[in-house]
C-alpha positions in Angstrom: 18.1 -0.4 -1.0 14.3 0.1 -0.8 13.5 3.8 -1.5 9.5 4.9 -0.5 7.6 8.2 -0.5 5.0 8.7 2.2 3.0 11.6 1.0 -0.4 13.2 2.3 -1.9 16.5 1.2 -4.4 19.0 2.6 -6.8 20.6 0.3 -9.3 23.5 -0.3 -12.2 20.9 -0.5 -12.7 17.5 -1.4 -13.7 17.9 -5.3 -10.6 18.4 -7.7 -12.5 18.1 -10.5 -15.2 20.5 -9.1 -12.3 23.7 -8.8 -10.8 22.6 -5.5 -7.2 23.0 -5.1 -3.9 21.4 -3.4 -2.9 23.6 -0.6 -0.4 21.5 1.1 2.5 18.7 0.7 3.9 16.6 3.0 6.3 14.1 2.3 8.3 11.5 4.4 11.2 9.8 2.7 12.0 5.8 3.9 14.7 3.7 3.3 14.0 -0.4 3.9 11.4 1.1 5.9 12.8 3.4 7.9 12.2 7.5 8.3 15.2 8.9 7.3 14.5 12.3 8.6 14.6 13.6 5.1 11.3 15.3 4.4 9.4 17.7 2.1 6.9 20.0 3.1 5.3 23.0 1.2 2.2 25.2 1.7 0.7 26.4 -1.7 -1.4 29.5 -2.8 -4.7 27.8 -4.2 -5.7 31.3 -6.1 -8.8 30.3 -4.1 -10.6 30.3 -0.9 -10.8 27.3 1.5 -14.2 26.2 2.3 -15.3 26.4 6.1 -15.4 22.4 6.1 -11.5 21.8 5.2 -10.7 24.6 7.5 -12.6 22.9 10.4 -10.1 19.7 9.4 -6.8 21.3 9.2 -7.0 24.5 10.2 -5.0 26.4 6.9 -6.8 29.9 6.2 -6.6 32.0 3.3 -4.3 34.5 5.2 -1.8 31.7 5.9 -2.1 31.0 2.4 -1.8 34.4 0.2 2.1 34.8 0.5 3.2 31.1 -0.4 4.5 30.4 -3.7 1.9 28.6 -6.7 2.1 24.5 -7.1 3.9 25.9 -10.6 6.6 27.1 -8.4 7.5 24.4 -6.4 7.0 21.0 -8.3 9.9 21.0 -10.0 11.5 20.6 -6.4 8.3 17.8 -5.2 9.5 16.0 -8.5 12.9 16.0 -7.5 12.5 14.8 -4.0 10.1 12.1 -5.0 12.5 11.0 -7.5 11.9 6.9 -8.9 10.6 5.9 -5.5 7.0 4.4 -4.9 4.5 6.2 -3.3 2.6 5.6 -0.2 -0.3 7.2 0.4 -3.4 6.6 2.7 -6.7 6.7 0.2 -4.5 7.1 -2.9 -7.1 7.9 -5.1 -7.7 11.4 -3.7 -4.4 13.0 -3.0 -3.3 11.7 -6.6 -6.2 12.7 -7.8 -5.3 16.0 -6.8 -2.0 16.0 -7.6 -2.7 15.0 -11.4 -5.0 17.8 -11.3 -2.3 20.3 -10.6 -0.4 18.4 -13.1 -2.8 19.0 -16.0 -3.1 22.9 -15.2 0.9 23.3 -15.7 0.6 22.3 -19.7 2.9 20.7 -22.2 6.1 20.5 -19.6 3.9 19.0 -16.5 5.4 15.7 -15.1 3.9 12.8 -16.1 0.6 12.0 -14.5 0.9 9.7 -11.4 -0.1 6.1 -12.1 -2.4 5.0 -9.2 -2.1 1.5 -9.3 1.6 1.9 -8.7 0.7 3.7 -5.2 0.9 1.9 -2.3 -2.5 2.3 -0.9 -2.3 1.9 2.9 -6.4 2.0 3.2 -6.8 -0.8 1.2 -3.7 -2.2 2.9 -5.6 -1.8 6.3 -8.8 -3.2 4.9 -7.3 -6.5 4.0 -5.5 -6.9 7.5 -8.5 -5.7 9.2 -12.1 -6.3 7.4 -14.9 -4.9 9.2 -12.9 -2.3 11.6 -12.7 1.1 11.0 -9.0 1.8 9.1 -9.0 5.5 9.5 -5.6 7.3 10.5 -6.8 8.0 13.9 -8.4 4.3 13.8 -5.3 2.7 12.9 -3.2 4.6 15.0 -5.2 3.4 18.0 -5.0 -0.1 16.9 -1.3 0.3 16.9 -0.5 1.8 19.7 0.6 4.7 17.9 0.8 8.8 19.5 -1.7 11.2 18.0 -1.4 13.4 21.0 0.4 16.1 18.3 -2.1 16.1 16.1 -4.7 18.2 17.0 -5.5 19.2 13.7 -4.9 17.3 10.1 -1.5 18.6 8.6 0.0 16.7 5.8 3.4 16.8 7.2 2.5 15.5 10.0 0.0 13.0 8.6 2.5 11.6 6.9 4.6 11.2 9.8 1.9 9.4 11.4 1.6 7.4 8.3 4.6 6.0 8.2 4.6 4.5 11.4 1.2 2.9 10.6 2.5 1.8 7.0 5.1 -0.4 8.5 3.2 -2.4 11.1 1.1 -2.6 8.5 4.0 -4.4 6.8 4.3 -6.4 10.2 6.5 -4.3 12.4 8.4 -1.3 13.3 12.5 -1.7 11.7 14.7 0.3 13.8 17.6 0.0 11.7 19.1 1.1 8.5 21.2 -1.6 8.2 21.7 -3.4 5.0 20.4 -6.9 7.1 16.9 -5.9 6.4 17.0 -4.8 3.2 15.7 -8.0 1.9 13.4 -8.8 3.8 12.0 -4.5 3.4 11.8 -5.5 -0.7 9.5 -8.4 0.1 7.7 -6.9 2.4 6.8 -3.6 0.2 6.2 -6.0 -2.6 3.7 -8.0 -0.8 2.0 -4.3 0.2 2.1 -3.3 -3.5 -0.2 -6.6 -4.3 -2.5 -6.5 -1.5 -3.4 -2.9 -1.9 -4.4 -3.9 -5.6 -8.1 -4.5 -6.7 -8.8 -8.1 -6.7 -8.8 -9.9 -9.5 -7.2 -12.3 -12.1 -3.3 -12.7 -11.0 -0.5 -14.2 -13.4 1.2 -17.5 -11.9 4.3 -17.3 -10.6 5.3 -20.5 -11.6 4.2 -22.9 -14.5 2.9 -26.5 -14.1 5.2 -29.2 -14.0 3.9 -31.9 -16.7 2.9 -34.2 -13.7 0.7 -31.2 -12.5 -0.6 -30.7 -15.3 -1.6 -34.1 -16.1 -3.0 -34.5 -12.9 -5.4 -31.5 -13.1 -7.0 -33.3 -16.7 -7.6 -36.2 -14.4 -9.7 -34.2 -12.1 -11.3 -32.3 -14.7 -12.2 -35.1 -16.6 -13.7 -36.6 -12.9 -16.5 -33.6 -13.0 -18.3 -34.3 -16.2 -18.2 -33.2 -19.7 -20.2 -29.6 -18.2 -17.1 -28.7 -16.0 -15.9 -25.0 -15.9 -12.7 -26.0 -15.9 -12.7 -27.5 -19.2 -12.8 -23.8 -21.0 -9.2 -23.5 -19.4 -7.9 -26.6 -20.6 -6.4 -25.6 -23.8 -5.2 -22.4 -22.7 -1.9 -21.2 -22.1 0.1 -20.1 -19.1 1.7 -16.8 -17.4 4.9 -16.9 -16.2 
């Protein structure tokens, strides 16, 4: 069983490292791919105003704001809801950026910080499927065919909602089933996500070269000249 997190936030601002503060959790749990209906949603007192340009996004005032509990309060119960599973978040690096930031103001018994390149990262997702094109939420939703008609302002319940849909025909399709048949296929699926959403670069092989491989790639080496690039690689060894 495949267990994911879709999570978006809403903020006070867009600079957690400038004083800004999470005001808002939403998140969306999937099984193999599929919303489950179980969710998590939690408005937080900031201790600080919003600034007029996040309230022109998602509409959350300072009123709305002054009777719900601190993040200290409630994420012992985010924790627990998150559990183990992977994350999936649209532009990972700003709601975990925000979310380690609350993290560091709770002290010696915060959770640990959130590791962003173990996020799925549906932006970059989207940017690999569709280079060039805007990959927005609203962008992406379009693309897809997918309702927006509720969202009139950004909420990170609802976002995430949204998200989910987009995350799995992102994936390649919508699953309408919990059944265990696509439980297999879910696993390959998210692991294929969890590599394209990574930065490029260097990858290990998956599987080492046969001696008739290997002997063949000397030939062809040897073929370019004794200046060939390849010849730094020769003696090294290989990644399982």
């Amino acid at each position: 069983m495949l267990r994911e997190i879709v999570l978006d936030t809403e903020t006070t601002g867009t600079d957690a490292k400038g004083g800004d503060r999470l005001i808002e959790i939403g998140c969306v749990e999937l099984i193999n791919h599929v919303q489950t209906g179980k969710v998590f949603h939690q408005l937080v007192n900031p201790q600080r105003a919003v600034s007029e340009g996040a309230f022109a996004v998602h509409g959350i005032s300072d009123a709305m704001l002054a009777d719900k509990p601190l993040f200290s309060d409630i994420v012992d119960a985010f924790v627990a809801f998150c559990g183990d599973a992977r994350l999936v978040i649209h532009n990972a690096p700003f709601d975990v950026g925000f979310l380690n930031m609350e993290f560091g103001r709770l002290g010696p018994a915060a959770p640990p910080r959130i590791v962003l390149e173990d996020v799925v990262d549906t932006l970059l997702l989207a940017r690999r499927r569709h280079p060039g094109a805007a990959n927005n939420l609203d962008a992406l939703c379009n693309r897809y065919g997918i309702d927006t008609t509720r969202r009139v302002k950004h909420g990170a319940l609802l976002d995430a909602q949204i998200l989910a849909e987009v995350y799995v025909e992102l994936l390649g399709g919508k699953q309408t089933s919990l059944g265990l048949s696509i439980a297999e296929p879910s696993e390959d699926a998210a692991v294929r996500a969890v590599a394209d959403s990574a930065p490029a670069g260097p990858r290990p092989l998956r599987n080492r070269l046969s001696e008739d491989e290997r002997a063949r790639h000397a030939a062809f080496v040897e073929s370019l000249g004794t200046n060939a690039v390849w010849r730094d690689f020769l003696g090294g060894s290989e990644t399982a």
